[in-house]
C-alpha positions in Angstrom: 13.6 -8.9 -24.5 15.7 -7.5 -27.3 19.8 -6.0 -26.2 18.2 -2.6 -27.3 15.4 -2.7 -24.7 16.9 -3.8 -22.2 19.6 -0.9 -22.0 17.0 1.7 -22.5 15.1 -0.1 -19.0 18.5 -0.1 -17.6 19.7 3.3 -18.4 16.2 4.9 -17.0 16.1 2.4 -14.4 19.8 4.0 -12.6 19.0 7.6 -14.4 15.8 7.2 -12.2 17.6 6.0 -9.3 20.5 8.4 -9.2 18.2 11.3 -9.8 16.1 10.9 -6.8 19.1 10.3 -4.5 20.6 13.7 -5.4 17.1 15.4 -5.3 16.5 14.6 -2.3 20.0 15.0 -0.6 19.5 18.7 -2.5 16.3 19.2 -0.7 18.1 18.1 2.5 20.4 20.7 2.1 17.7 23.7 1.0 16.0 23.0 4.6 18.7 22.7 7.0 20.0 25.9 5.6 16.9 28.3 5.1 14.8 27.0 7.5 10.7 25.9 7.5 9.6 29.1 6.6 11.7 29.6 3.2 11.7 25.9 2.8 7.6 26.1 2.8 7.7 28.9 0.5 10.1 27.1 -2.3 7.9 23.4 -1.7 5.1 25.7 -2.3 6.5 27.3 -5.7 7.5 23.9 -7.2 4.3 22.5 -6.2 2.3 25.2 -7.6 3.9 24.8 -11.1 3.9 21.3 -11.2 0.0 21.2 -11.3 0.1 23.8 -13.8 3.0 22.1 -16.1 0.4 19.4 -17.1 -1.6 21.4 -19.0 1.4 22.5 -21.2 1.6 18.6 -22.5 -1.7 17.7 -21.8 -0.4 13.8 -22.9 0.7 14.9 -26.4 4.2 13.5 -25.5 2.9 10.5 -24.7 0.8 10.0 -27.6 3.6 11.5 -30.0 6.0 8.6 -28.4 3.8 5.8 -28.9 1.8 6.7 -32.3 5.5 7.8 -33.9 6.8 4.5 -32.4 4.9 2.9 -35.1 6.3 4.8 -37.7 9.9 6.2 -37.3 9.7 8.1 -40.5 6.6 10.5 -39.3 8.6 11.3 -35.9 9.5 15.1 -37.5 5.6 15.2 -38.6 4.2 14.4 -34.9 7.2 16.1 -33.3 6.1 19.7 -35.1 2.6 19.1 -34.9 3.0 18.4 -30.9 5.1 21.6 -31.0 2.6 24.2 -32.7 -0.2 23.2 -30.3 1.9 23.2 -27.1 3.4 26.7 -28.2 -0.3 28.0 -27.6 -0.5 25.9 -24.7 2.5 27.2 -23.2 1.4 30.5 -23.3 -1.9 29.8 -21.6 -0.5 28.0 -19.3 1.8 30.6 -17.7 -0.3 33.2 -17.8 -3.0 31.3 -16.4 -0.5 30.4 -13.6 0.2 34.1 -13.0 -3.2 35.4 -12.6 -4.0 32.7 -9.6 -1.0 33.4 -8.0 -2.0 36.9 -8.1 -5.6 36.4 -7.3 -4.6 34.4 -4.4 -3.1 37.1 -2.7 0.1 35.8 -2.7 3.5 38.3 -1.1 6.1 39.4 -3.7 9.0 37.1 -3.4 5.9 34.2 -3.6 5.2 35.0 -6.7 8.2 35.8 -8.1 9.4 32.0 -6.9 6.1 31.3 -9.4 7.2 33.4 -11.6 10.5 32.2 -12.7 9.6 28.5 -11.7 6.9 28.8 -14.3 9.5 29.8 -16.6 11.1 26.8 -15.8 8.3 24.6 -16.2 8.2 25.9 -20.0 11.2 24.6 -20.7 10.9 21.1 -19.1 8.0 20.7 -21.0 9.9 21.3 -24.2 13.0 18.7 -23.4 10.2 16.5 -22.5 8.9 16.4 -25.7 12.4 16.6 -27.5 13.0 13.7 -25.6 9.9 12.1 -26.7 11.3 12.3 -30.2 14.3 9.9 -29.0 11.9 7.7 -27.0 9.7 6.8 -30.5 12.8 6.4 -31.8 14.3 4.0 -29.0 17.5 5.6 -28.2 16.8 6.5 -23.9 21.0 7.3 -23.3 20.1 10.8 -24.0 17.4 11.5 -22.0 19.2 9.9 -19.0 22.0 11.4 -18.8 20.2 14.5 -19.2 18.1 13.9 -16.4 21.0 13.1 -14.0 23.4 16.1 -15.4 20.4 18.5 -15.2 20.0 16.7 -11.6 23.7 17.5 -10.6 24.0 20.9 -11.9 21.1 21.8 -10.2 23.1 20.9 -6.8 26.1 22.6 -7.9 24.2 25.6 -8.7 21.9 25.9 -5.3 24.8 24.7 -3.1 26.7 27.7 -4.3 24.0 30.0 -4.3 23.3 29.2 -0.7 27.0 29.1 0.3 27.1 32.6 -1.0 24.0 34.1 0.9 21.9 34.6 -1.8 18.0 35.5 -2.0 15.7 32.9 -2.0 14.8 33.2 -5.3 18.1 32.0 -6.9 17.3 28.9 -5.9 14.6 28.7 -8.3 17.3 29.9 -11.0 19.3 27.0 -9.7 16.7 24.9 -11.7 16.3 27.5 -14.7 19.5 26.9 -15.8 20.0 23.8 -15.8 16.6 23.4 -17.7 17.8 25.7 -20.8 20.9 23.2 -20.9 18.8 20.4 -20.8 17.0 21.3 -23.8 20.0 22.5 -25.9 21.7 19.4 -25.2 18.2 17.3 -26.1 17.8 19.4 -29.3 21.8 19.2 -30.2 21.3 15.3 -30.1 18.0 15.2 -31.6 19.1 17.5 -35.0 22.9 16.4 -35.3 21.9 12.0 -34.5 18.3 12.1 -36.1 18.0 15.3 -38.3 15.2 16.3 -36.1 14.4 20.2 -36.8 12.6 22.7 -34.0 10.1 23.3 -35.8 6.2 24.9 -35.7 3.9 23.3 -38.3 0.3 23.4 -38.3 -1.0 20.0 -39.3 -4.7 19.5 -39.7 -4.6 15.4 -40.6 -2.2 14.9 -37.7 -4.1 17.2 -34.9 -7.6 15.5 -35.8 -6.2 11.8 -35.0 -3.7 12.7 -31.9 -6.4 14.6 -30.1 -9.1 12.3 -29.3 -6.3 9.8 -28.8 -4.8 12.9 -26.4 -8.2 13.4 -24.2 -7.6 10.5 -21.7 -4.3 11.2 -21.2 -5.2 14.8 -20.6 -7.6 14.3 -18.2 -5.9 11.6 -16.3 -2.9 13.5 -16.0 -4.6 16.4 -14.7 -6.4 14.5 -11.9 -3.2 12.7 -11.0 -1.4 16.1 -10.9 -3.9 17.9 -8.9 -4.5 14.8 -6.6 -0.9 14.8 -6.1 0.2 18.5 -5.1 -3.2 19.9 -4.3 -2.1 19.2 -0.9 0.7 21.3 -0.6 -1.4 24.6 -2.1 -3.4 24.1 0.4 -1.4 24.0 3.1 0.4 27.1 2.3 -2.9 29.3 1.6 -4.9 27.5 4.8 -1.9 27.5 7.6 0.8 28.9 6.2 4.5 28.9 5.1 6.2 27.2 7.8 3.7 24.5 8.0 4.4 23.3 4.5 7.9 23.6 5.3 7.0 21.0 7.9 5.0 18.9 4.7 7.5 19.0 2.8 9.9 16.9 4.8 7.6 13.8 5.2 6.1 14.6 1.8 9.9 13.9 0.1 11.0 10.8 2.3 7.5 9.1 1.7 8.0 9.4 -1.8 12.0 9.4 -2.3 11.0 5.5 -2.7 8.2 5.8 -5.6 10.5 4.8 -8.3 10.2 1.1 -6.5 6.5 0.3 -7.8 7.2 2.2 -10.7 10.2 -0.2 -11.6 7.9 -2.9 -10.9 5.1 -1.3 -13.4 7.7 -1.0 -16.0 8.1 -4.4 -16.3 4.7 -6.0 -15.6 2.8 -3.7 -17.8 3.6 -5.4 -21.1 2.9 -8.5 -19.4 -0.6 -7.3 -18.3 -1.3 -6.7 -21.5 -0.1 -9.3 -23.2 -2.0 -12.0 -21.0 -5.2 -10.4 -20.7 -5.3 -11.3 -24.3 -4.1 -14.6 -24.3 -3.2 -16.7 -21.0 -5.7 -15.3 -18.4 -4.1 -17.7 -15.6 -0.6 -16.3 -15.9 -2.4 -12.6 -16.1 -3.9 -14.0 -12.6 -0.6 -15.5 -11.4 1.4 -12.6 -12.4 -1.1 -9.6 -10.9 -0.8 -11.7 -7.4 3.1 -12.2 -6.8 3.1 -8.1 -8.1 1.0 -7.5 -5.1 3.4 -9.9 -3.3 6.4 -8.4 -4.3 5.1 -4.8 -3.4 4.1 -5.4 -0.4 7.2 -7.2 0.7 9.3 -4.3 -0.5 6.5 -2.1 1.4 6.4 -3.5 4.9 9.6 -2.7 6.0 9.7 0.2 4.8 6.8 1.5 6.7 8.2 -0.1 10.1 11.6 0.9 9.6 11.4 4.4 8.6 8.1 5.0 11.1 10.4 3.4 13.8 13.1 6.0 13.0 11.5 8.9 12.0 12.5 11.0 14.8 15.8 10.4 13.8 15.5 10.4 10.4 13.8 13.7 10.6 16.9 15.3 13.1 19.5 14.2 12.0 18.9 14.4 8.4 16.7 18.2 8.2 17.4 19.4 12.0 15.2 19.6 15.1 13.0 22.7 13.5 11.5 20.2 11.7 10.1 18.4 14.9 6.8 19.0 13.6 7.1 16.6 10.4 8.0 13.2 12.3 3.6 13.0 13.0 2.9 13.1 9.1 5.6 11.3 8.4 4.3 8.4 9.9 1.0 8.8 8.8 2.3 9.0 5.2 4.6 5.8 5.6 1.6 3.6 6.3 -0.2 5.3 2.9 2.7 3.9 1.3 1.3 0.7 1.2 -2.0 1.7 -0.6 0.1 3.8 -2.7 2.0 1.2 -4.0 -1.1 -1.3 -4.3 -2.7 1.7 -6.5 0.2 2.0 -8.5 -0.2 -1.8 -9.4 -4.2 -2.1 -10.1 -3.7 1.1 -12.3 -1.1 -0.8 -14.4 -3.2 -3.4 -14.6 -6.8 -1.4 -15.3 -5.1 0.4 -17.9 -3.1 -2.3 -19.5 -6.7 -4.4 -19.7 -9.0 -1.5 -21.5 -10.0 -0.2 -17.9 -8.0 3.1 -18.6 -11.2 5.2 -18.8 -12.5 3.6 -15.4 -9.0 4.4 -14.1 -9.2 7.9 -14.9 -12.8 8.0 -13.4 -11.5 6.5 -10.1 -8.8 9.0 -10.4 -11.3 12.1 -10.6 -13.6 11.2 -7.5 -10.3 10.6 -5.6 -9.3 14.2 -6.6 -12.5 15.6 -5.4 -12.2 13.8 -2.1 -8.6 14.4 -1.4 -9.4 18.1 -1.6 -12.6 17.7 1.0 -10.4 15.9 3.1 -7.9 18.7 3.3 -10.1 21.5 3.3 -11.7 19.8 6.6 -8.3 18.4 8.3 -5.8 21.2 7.2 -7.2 24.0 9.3 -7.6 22.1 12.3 -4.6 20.0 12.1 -2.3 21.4 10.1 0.9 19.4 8.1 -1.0 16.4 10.2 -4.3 16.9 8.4 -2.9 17.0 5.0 -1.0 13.7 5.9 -4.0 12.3 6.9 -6.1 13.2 4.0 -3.6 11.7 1.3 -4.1 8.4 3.5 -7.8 8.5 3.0 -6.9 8.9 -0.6 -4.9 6.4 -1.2 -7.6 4.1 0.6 -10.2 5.5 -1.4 -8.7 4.5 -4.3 -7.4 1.3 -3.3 -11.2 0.0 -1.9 -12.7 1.5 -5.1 -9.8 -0.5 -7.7 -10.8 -3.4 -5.8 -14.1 -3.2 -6.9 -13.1 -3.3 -10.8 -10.1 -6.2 -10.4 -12.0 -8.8 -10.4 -14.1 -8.1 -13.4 -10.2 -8.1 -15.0 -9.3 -11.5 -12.6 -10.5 -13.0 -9.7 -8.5 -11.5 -6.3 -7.2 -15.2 -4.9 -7.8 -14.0 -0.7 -6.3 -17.1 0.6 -3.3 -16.6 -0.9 -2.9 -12.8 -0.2 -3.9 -13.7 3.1 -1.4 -16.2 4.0 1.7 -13.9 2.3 0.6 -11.0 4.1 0.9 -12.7 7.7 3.9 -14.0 6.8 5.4 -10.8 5.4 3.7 -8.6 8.8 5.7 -11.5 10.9 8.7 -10.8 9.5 8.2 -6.9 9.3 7.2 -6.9 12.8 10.4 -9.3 14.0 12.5 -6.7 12.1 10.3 -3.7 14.0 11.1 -5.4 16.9 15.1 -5.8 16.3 15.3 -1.9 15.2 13.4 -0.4 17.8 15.8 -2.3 20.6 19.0 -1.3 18.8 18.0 2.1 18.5 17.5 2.3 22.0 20.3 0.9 23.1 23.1 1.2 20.1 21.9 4.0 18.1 20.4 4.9 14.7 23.0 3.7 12.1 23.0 -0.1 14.1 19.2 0.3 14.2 18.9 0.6 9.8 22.2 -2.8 9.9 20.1 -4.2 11.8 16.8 -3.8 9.8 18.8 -4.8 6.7 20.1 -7.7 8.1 17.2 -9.5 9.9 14.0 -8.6 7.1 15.8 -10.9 4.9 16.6 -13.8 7.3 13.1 -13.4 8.4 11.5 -14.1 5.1 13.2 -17.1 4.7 12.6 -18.4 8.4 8.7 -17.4 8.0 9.1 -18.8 4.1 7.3 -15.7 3.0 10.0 -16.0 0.1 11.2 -19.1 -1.3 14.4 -19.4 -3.3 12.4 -20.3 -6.2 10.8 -16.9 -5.6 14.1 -15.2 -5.1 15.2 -16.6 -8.3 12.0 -15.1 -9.9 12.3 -11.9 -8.2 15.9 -11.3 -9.4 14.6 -12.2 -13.2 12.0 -9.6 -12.8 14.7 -7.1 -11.5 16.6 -7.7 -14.4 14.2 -7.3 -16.7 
């Protein structure tokens, strides 16, 4: 791996990292101090817009990154191209996002939390693609310390709007801001480094080969977007605004840890590739310690934070949110088909299964939206836990249908790791729920920390040769 590519991986890597920490210690703070109710309201906005926000890029971004990748000189070509169309795009989009809101029957300050989110989601999507521009080029600084300054000011901004008493509203301005500076600061870098001009330019050659390259992307992105917030929209129009207050809680702790299998992805996925081509035994070797590693990261995890979830829950968002400790269980233990899915969809789309991928994708869509159209008005924050579950098995049991026509699933070796791995994360279970009990939460996570590790050793679920191998995977 070259010096270049290995800071990019690092800089994203810790960008990623440090981002999510302060989002979610920011969300932390938005429901202790507005409550459920407000707190549904807000999830809702953001959740609204983000379905919406993918049909602003539609995968252009990703295709202008890889295609201008291959020729550094066209970057300004793709990057104005990519502009013209998403102009149009833009414009769609939001108004297409206001008419449903309005259609839905939504209160006032709802859709004005739409309203200006949207706005928001107009100018992410334009950083992203300014930061696309630096991506083809190979220079990811930019983009992460963009993405934690955006991250921070956002925090400085909301804590003070909050501290101050302000409308609910504010807090979507809190983002707004912080957005516009993000793209002045992308486009200051981009023009002054790179000579990289903001610029509209119909381009017929360019927009006949990117957009049959763009479909897949498109529609994959769509069905992961919908699959992924549906939920949330749901909620809010089936039981209401304090309920997906309750949601949201389990809904941001489950996936606070997301950037894990992602991290993993990142580096396997070249790897995929490369060996499906030539060395299908270390394609086979590799796919099955990634499954290993996953779910050793996995397991504890899901007992720990299950274990502790009262506390986690009131200590951390206050007792009003007694309500969210249920789902978050229920979501924990998805975590461990959500990472697995993470992993087979590297591995579909790195082997020319991406079409199948996005199929699987689709009819998970559809089924995630039954499931929560049946559970949510019966159960509630409960139901919509329960039907991204079912999801996530869905699409795990389907994946496991294509992986083998990829390479062959070894059982007897996934089968002996996982006893080993449910030994130790059930010894650690075990140790955490008796210090809990008897010494309190913060001894409970020491001693969760302490005895997972000594476990896997003991039960040799992990081998130092493994460790070793681990670590080199970490690092690159």
């Amino acid at each position: 791996m070259s010096t270049s590519v290995a800071k990019n991986t690092a800089f994203m890597t810790v960008a990623s990292v440090f981002q999510k920490i302060i989002a979610f210690g920011y969300f932390a703070i938005i429901a202790r101090s507005v409550g459920a109710g407000d707190t549904g309201k807000y999830f809702f906005a953001l959740s609204f817009t983000t379905i919406f926000v993918v049909f602003v890029d539609l995968g252009l971004t990703n295709v202008m990154v890889r295609e201008a990748a291959k020729l550094k000189e066209k970057v300004q070509e793709y990057f104005s191209a990519i502009l013209f169309v998403k102009f149009f795009l833009s414009i769609l989009t939001y108004v297409a996002a206001v008419i449903v809101i309005n259609a839905m029957g939504y209160p006032v300050e709802t859709k004005h939390l739409v309203y200006v989110s949207g706005i928001t989601m107009l100018f992410d999507s334009l950083h992203l693609s300014l930061y696309g521009t630096l991506r083809a080029i190979g220079n990811l600084k930019y983009e992460a310390i963009g993405m934690v300054g955006s991250q921070l000011t956002t925090l400085i901004l909301g804590s003070v709007f909050l501290y101050v008493g302000l409308p609910l509203i504010y807090l979507m301005v809190a983002f707004l801001i912080p957005s516009i500076l993000n793209v002045l600061f992308a486009y200051t870098i981009v023009h002054r480094k790179y000579n990289i001009k903001l610029r509209l330019t119909y381009n017929k050659k360019v927009l006949r080969y990117i957009i049959p390259i763009v479909i897949p992307f498109a529609l994959a992105g769509i069905f992961g977007r919908v699959y992924s917030y549906i939920d949330s929209v749901l909620l809010s129009k089936l039981a209401g605004d304090v309920v997906v207050g309750w949601y949201s809680i389990p809904y941001k702790v489950a996936y606070a840890f997301q950037f894990i299998p992602m991290a993993l992805v990142a580096a396997l996925y070249p790897r995929f590739s490369e060996y499906f081509v030539h060395d299908k035994e270390k394609l086979h070797y590799v796919f099955h310690q990634g499954i290993k590693y996953l779910l050793l990261v996995a397991l504890p995890l899901v007992v720990g934070i299950s274990l502790l979830s009262r506390e986690i829950v009131t200590t951390l968002f206050t007792d009003e949110y007694i309500n969210s400790i249920l789902p978050l269980q229920i979501l924990m233990v998805g975590i461990v088909f959500s990472y697995l899915n993470i992993h087979f969809g590297a591995l579909l789309n790195a082997c020319n299964k991406q079409v199948t991928q996005t199929v699987l994708i689709g009819i998970v869509m559809i089924l995630n939206i039954g499931f929560n159209i049946v559970f949510i008005p019966q159960y509630g924050a409960v139901g919509a836990a329960l039907a991204a579950v079912l999801g996530n098995i869905g699409l795990m049991l389907m994946s496991l249908f294509i992986v083998p026509k990829i390479t062959k699933i070894n059982v007897r070796f996934l089968g002996e790791a996982m006893i080993r791995l449910i030994l130790s994360a059930g010894v650690m279970g075990a140790l955490v729920w008796y210090t809990n009990m008897h010494m309190g939460f913060v001894f409970a996570i020491v001693a969760g920390l302490i005895s997972y590790p000594v476990m896997l050793f003991i039960t040799l679920a992990v081998t130092r040769k493994q460790m070793a191998e681990m670590v080199n995977l970490v690092k690159k």
